[in-house]
N, C-alpha and C positions, 0 to 999 in steps of 0.2 A: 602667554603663559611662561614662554622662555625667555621675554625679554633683559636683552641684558647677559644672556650666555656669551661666552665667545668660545663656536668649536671650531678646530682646527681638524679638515675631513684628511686623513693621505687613504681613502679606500675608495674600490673603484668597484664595476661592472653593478654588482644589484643590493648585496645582504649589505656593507656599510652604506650606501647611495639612499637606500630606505631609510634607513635610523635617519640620516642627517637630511634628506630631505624631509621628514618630518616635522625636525629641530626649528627647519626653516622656517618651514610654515607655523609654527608656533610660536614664531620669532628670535628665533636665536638667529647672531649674526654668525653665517655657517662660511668658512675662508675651505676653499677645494683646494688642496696640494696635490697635482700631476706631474709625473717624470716626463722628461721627454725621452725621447722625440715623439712618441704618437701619444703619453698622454691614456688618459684610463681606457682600459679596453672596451669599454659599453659605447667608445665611440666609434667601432668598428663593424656594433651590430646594426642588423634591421629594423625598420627601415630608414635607407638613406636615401637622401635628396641633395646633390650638387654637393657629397661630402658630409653633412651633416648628420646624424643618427639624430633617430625618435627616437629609440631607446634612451640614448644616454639624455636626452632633453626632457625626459619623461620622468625621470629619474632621479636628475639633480637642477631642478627645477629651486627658484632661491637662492643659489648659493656664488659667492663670488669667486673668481678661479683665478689660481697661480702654477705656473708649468717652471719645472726648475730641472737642470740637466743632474741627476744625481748623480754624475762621473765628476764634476767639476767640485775642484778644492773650496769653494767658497759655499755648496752647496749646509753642508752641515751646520756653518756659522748662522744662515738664514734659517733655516726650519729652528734651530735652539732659539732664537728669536724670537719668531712666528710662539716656540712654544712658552716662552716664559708668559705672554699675554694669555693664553689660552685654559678657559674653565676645562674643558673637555678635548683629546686628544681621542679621536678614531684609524685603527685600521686596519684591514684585513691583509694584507702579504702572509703570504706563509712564514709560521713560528723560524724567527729569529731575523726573518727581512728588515724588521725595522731598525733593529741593532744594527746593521752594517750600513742606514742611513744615520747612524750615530742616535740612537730615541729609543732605546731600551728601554724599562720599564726606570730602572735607576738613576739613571741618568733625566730624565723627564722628571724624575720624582724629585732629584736634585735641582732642578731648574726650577720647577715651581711645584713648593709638595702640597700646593692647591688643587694642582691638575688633576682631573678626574680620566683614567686612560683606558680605554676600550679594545682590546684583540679580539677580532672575530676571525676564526678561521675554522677551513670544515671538518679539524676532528680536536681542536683545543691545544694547548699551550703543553698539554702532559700528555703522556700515555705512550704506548706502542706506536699509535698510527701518526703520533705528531708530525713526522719532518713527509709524509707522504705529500703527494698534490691530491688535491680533490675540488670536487662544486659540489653543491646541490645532491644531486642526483648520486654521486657515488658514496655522499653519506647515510643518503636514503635507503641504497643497497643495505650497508654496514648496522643498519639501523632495523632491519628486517622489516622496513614499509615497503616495499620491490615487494618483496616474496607475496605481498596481501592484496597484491593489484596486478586484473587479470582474470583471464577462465580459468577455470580449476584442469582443462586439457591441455594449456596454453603456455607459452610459455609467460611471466612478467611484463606487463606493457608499462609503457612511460606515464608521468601524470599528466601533462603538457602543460603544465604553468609551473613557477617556479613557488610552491609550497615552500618548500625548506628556507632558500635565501630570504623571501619576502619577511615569512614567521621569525627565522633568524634575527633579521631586520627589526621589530617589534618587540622580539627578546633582548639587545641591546639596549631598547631605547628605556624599557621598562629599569634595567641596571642602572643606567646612564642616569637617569632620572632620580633612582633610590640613591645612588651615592650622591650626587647634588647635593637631596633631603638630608645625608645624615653628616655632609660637611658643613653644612650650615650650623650643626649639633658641639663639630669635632673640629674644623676648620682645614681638617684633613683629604685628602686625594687618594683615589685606591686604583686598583690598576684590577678592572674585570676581564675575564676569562670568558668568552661565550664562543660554543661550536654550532654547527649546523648540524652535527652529529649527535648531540645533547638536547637539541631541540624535536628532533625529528622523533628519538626513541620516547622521549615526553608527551608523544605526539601519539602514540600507539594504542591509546584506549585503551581496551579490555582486554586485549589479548595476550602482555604480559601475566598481569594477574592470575589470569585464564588457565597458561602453559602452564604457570608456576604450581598451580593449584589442585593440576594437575585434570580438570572440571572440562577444558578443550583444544584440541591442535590444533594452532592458529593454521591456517591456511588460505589461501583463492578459491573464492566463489563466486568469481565472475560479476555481474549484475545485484546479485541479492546476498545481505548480509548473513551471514552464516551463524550466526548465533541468538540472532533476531528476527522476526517476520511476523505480519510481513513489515520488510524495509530493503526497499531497493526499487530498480527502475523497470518501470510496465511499458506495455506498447500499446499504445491507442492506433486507430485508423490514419490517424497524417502526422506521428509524432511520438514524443516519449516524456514520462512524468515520473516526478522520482515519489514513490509514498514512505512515510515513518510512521508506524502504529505502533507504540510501546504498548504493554500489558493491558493496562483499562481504556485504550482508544479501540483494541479491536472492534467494540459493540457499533463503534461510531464507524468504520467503515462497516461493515453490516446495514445498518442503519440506512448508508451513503447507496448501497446498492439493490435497498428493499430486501434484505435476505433474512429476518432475524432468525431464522431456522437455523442459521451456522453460528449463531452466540450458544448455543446449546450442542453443538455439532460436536463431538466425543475427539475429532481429529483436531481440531483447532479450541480445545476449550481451556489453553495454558500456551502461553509462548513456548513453553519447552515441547510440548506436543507441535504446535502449530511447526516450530524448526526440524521437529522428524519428520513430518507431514508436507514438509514443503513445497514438493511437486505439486501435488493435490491443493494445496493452499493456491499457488501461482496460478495454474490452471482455473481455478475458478475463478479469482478477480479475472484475470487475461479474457475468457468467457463473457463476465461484464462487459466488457473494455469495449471488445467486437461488436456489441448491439448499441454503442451509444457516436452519438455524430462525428464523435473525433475529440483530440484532446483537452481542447478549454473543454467542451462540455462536461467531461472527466473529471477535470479541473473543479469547474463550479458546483459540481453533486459535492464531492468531498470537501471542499471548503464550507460548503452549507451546513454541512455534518459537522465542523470545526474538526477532521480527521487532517495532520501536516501534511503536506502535498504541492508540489513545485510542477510548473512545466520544463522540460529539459530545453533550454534557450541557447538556441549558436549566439556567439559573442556579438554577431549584429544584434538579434533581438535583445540581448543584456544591456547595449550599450544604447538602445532607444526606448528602452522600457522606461512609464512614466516616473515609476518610481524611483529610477537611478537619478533619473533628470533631475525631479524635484530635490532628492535630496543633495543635491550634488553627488554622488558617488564614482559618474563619470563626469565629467567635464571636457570643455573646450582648451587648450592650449594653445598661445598663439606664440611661432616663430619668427623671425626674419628671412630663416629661409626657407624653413618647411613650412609656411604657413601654417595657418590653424587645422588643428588635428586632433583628434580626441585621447584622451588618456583616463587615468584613476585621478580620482580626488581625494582627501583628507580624510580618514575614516575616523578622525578622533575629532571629537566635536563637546564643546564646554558650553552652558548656558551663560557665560557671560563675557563671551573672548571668542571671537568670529575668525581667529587666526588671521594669518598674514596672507593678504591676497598675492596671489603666485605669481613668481617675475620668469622668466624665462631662464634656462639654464645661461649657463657664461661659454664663452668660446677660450681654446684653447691663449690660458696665460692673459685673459682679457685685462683682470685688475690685478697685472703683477706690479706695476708701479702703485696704484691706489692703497692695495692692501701693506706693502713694503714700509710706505712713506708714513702711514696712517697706525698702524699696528707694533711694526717692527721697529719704526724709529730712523728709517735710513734717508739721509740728504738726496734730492735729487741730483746729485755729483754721482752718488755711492750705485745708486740704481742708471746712471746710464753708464758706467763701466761695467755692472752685472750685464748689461745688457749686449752690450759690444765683446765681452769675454764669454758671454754663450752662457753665462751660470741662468740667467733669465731667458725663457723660451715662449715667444707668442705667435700666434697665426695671424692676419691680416683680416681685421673686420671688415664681413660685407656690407655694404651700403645697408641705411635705414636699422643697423642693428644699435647703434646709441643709446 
């Protein structure tokens, strides 16, 4: 689908490494640009084997790698370079980082006003919160999803996956992509703006609306959604399931439990009753729940009923459920050093374009020569003085990684 892009990534740890390992896989030739000396920070995360992160292998899977000391004078001449080839320029530093590697949005635009330029950072290129540091999770705060996760006695617990960066991550690609479409139109280059902060309050469902309207105070309700029910997560005998009954599904868990007596039941006969009612609502699915074998069977009554309903899976049982397998959604990764180890796969999927089968991430500065000489233009004279003056920075390939 992307064949034929050429993006040039300078962003590291997860919210750019998404976007662009995407790109990869869809075929665009994806060129990684790391500082040295250690290089994007997702190579520091868990899990590591002899040095190596899954994380960052997991992540920038596809894409070819260049490490460049960004203190050295000759550093600026290579990336304007690197950028005049380049359909698409990504990165996420904090607002104004890339300017003091010389790639402001004007100067990029000067170089090639083809280039399509991506800032992703967690609170945007404007506003108050701009020169702050943040991740993920502190835009989450600022964004009032914290406050909605949690017991209502409790204080805010964490989500444990990275929601914001990932969604971030797919926020991009979708820009990334529009402006592509509309330079084909215009022959023009834009320079997008995306936060993890704008994603996240986008992210908020009803409860905006709700405040404003003055209708409910958003809040933590623990397990069960608070303006909805039922919908949230029940305890079976060996386990937990999450159920969603919107307005005309109630009859159908009823149905699911042999009760039709509670389709008529005065406490549950309107979702806005059933959410005054809630205790009493909970209680009596939970009352089900306890007479039956355990949670598939839970499972299987309400699925019969066609009422939505999940079993709550630890990340082992997700990552061998048949249906991830079949569809690819987890997959196999195979390293040189970490050997094969499972990760996510491709969640974007086209009826006539199978993407790009996955090559393993690049080790630190692997094709600084390849991509220089190929992209950039430079004599192999010109890259073995980068080399020997420290502007070019590589690691030492293990065995079998060729």
């Amino acid at each position: 689908m992307l064949e034929g892009v050429r993006v040039l990534d300078l962003s590291q740890v997860i919210a750019g490494p998404v976007c662009t390992r995407l790109m990869a896989e869809m075929g665009a030739d994806v060129v990684k640009v790391e500082l040295a000396p250690g290089g994007d920070h997702g190579r520091s995360l868990p899990s590591i084997r002899q040095g190596r992160s899954a994380y960052f292998a997991q992540h920038n899977q596809g894409k070819r790698g260049v490490c460049v000391d960004p203190r050295h004078p000759a550093t600026p001449g290579i990336l304007r370079k690197l950028v005049a080839g380049a359909d698409v320029l990504i990165e996420n530093f904090s607002p104004g980082a890339i300017g003091r590697l010389g790639l402001d949005w004007d100067t990029v635009h000067a170089i090639n006003p083809r280039t399509v330029m991506c800032s992703i950072s967690a609170f945007g290129q404007t506003g108050p919160l701009r020169d702050l540091p943040g991740f993920d999770y502190i835009a989450q705060a600022y964004a009032g999803v914290t406050s909605m996760i949690g017991d209502p006695d409790g204080a805010p617990a964490l989500t444990g996956l990275a929601v914001g960066d990932v969604g971030t991550g797919m926020t991009a690609l979708a820009a990334i992509n529009a402006a592509l479409f509309r330079r084909e139109r215009d022959g023009r280059g834009r320079h997008i703006d995306i936060s993890i902060l704008d994603f996240y309050f986008h992210a908020n469902e009803m409860s905006v609306e709700m405040a404003s309207l003055g209708d409910w105070k958003p809040h933590r309700t623990g397990s069960h959604h608070g303006a909805i029910a039922p919908m949230g997560v029940f305890a079976a005998r060996d386990g937990y399931l999450y159920i969603v009954a919107l307005d005309a599904m109630w009859p159908r868990v009823c149905a699911a439990m042999k009760r039709p007596d509670l389709v008529e039941d005065p406490r549950f006969a309107t979702n806005a009753l059933r959410v005054v009612n809630r205790d009493a609502l909970i209680a009596t699915i939970q009352d089900w729940l306890a007479g039956l074998a355990g949670r598939d069977d839970a499972v299987h009554r309400l699925e019969a009923a066609r009422v939505p309903v999940a079993p709550v899976l630890s990340i082992e049982e997700a990552m061998n459920h048949p249906h991830m397998i079949e569809r690819g959604t987890v997959r196999t990764i195979a390293d040189p050093v970490l050997g094969p180890f499972k990760g996510s796969g491709n969640p974007l999927r086209f009826s006539d374009s199978p993407g790009t089968a996955p090559v393993r991430a690049p080790f630190l500065g692997e094709h600084n020569r390849d991509v220089l000489r190929s992209l950039a233009g430079f004599a192999d004279a010109e890259i073995d003085a980068l080399e020997r003056d420290g502007a070019l920075v590589a690691e030492a390939l293990p065995p079998g990684s060729r």
